[in-house]
MDAnalysis code that builds the backbone (N, CA, C; Angstrom):
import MDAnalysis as mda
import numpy as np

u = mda.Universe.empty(126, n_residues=42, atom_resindex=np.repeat(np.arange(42), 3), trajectory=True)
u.add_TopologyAttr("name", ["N", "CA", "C"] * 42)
u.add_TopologyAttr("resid", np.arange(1, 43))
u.add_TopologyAttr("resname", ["UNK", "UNK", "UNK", "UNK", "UNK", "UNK", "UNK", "UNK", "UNK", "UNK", "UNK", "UNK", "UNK", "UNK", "UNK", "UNK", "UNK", "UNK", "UNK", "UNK", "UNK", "UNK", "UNK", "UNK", "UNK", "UNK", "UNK", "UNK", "UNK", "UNK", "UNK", "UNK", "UNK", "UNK", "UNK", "UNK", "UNK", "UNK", "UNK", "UNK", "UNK", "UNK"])
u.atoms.positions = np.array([
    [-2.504, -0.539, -2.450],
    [-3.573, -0.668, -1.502],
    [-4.605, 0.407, -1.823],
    [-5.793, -0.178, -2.232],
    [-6.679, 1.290, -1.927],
    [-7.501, 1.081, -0.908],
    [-8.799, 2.061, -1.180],
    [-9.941, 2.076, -0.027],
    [-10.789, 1.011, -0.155],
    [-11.054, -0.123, -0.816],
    [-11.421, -0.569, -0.670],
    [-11.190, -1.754, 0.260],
    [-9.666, -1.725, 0.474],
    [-8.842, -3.096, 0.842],
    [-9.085, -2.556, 2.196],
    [-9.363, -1.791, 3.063],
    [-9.052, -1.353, 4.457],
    [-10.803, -1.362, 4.829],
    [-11.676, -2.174, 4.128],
    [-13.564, -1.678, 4.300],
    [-13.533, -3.049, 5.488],
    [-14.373, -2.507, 6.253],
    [-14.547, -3.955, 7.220],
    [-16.473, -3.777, 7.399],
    [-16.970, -4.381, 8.068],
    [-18.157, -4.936, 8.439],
    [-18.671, -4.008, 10.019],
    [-18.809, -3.197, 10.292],
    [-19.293, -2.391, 11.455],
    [-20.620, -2.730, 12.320],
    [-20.856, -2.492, 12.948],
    [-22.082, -3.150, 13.967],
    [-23.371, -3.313, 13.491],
    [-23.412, -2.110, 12.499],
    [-25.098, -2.609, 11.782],
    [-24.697, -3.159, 10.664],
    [-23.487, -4.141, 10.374],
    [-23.146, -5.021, 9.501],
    [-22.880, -3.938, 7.818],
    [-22.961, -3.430, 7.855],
    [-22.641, -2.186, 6.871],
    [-21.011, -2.135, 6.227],
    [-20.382, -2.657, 5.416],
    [-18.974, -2.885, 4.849],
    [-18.801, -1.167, 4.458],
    [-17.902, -0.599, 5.845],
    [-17.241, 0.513, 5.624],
    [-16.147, 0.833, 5.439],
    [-16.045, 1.861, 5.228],
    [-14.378, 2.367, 5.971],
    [-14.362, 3.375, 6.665],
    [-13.025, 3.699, 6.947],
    [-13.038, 4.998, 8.507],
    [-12.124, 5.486, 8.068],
    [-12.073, 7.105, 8.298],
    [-10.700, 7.647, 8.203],
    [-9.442, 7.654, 9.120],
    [-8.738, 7.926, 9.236],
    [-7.710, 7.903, 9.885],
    [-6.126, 7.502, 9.661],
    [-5.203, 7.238, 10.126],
    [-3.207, 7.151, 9.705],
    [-3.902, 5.638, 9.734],
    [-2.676, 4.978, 9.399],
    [-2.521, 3.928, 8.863],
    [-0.905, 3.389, 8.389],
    [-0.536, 2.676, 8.956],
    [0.525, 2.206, 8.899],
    [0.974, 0.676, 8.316],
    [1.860, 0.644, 7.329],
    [1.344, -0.896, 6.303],
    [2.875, -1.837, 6.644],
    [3.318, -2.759, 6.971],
    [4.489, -3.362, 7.118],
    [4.446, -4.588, 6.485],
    [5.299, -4.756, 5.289],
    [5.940, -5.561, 4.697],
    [7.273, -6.289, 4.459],
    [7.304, -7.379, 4.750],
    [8.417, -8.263, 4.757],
    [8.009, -9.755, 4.583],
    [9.463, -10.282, 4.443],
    [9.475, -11.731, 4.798],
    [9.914, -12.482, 6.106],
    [10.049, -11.545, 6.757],
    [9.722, -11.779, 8.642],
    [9.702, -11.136, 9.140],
    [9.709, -10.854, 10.702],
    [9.778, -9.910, 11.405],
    [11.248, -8.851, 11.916],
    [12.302, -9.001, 11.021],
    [13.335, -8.442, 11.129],
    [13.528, -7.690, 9.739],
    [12.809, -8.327, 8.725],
    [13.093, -7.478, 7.167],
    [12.301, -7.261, 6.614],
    [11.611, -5.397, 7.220],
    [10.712, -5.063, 6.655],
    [10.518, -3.685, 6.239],
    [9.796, -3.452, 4.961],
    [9.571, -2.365, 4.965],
    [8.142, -1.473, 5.424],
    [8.387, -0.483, 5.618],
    [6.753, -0.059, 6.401],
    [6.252, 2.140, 5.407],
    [5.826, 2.203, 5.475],
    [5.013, 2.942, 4.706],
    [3.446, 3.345, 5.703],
    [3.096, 5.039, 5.868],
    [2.055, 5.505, 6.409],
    [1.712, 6.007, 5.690],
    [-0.027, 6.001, 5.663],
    [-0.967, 7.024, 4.560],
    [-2.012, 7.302, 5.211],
    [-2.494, 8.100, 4.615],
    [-3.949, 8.499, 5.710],
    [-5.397, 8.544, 4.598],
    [-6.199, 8.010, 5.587],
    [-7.066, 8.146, 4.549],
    [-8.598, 8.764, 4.963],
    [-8.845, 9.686, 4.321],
    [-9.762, 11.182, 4.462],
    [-11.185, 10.559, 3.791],
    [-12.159, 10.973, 4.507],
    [-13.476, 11.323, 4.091],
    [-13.542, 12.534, 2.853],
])
């Protein structure tokens, strides 16, 4: 995952990103998953 994958569209339509934790959960349902936090800094 990088910074680009977390950029969204903000009110003056501007494709940003924001800092802050971040928490990622992966599986093949909701009982078997793995999960992983990163933070991501200005």
């Amino acid at each position: 995952m990088t910074e680009e994958d977390l950029k969204f569209y903000n009110e003056k339509l501007e494709f940003v990103t924001e800092p802050g934790e971040f928490e990622v959960y992966v599986g093949t349902n909701s009982r078997d998953v793995l999960t992983s936090k990163f933070e991501l800094q200005n």
